[in-house]
N, C-alpha and C positions, 0 to 999 in steps of 0.2 A: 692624807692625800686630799686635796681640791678638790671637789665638784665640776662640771664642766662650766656650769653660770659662774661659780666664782671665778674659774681663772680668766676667762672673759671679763669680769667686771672688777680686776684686779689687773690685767695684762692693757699696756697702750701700745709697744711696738711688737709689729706681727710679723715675723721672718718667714716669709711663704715660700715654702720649694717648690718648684714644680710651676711655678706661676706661669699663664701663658699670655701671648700678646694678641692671641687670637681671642675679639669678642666674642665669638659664639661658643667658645670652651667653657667649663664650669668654673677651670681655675683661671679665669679671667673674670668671668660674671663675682663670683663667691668675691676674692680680694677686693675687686673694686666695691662691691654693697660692703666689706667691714669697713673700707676706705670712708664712703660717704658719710657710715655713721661712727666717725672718730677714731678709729686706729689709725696710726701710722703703720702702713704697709711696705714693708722691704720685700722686694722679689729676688728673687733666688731662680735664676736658669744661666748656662753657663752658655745658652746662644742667645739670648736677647744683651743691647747695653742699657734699655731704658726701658719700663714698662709702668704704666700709671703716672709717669713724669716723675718718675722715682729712679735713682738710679738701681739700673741691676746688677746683682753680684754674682760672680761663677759659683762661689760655694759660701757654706756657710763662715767658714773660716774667713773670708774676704770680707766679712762683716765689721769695719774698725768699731764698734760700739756695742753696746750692750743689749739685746731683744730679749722680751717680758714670755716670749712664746714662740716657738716653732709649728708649722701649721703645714701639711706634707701634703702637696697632690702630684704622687709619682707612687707608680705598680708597688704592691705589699711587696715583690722582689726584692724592691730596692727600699724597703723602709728602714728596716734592721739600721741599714747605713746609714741613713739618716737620723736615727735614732742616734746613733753612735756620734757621728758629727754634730747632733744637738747636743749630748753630754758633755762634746769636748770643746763645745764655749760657753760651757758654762748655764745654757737653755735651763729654765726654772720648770718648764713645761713642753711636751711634746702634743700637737694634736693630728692626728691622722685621719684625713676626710674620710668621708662615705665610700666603702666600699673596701676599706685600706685598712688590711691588717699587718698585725706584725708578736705573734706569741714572745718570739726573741725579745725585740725591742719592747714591751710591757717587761721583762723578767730587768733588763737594763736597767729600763728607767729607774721599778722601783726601788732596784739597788743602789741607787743612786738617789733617792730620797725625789726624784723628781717625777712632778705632776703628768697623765698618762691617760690619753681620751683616742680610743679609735672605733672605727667606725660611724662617723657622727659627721656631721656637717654643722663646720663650725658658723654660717649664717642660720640655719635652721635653729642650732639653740639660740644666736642673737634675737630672732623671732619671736621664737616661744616664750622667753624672759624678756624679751623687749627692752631690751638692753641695748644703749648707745652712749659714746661718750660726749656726742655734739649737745 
């Protein structure tokens, strides 16, 4: 398994669930700072159609191309699912913000040989590593 810097400094497109169109949200603030410093960020909410000047997708399945990492800000409730929907396209990596657990979903993943970060804020490791793609 990856590290969380590596899959950051390996991953370019970020399929973010949960994404919000709300600036004062985390998962608006977080997406857009990995945006500025070089990810492409695909947002993932099934009520926005555009968010970051990106198109938004209902689900992850709605994705027609390929994402390096799935990046979850939506309740541990609903992680599992997500976890599972990142398996079933294929997601190299699952990351689950701050705050966001999912016991189930880590037992998935690593069955599925894929990479597996929660509880973490995936800007705060960009930080600490200083890690950008621009």
């Amino acid at each position: 398994m990856r590290t969380a810097e590596q899959i950051l400094r390996e991953a370019r497109t970020i399929a973010v669930v949960g994404a919000s169109r709300d600036p004062m949200k985390v998962a608006h603030g977080v997406p857009r700072q990995m945006r500025r410093h070089g990810w492409r960020i695909v947002p993932v909410n099934p009520f926005a159609d555009e968010i970051f000047d990106e198109r938004c997708y209902r689900t992850l399945a709605d994705i027609p191309f390929a994402v390096d990492l799935v990046n979850v800000f939506r309740p541990s409730e609903d992680a599992t699912q997500v976890v599972k929907d990142a398996l079933a396209i294929g997601a190299p990596a699952v990351w689950l913000q701050e705050g966001v657990h999912s016991p189930e979903g880590r037992v998935l993943a690593e069955a599925a040989g894929v990479d597996y970060v929660e509880n973490s804020c995936i800007a705060v490791i960009r930080a600490v590593h200083a890690i950008t793609l621009v």
